[in-house]
Steps between C-alpha positions, in 0.01 A plus 500: 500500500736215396844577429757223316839538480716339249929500530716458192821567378553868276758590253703779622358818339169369418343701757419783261384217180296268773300858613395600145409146396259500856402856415365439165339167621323669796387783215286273411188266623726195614473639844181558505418136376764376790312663737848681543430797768899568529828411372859551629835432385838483697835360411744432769876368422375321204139404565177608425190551739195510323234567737134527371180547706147403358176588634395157622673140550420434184768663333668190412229336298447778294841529447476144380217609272732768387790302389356447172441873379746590280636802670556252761681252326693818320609652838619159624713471140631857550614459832713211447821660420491682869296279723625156543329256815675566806527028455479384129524127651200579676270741336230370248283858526489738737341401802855310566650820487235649797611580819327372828343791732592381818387847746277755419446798694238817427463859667135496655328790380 
């Protein structure tokens, strides 16, 4: 499994709008075209934690191949108002907004 985890800035409040937007989106076969096996949200003093874990490293390309469905492009639109990037001088799309994994640990089995 590959996980990515992406850091922005949230409204206060949005909590509640940001998990019905996701809910609706994950309704539907985006995540299955993603290759989307989980997704989490978390807000923390004004940010937003969006961690997602795909089936396979390829997660981001199909993402990439996703970009241009239109419930893609609409969920992107609709979050606007309550997700802003965590740097606007920096961010061009969201792999500037990804976090670096820098330890790992698992439970053996």
């Amino acid at each position: 499994m590959h996980s990515t985890l992406i850091v922005a800035r949230m409204e206060p409040g949005s909590a509640a709008d940001v998990a019905k937007l996701f809910g609706a989106f994950d309704e539907s076969e985006m995540p299955h075209l993603m290759g989307t096996r989980r997704r989490q949200l978390f807000h923390y003093r004004g940010l937003y934690f969006h961690l997602q874990d795909f089936d396979a490293d390829n997660g981001g390309e199909l993402i990439e191949k996703a970009k241009s469905d239109e419930r893609f492009v609409r969920i992107s639109e609709d979050l606007k108002p309550h997700i802003q990037a965590y740097d606007p001088a920096t961010w061009r799309s969201p792999a500037d907004a990804m976090a670096t994994r820098f330890y790992s640990w698992e439970a053996s089995r």
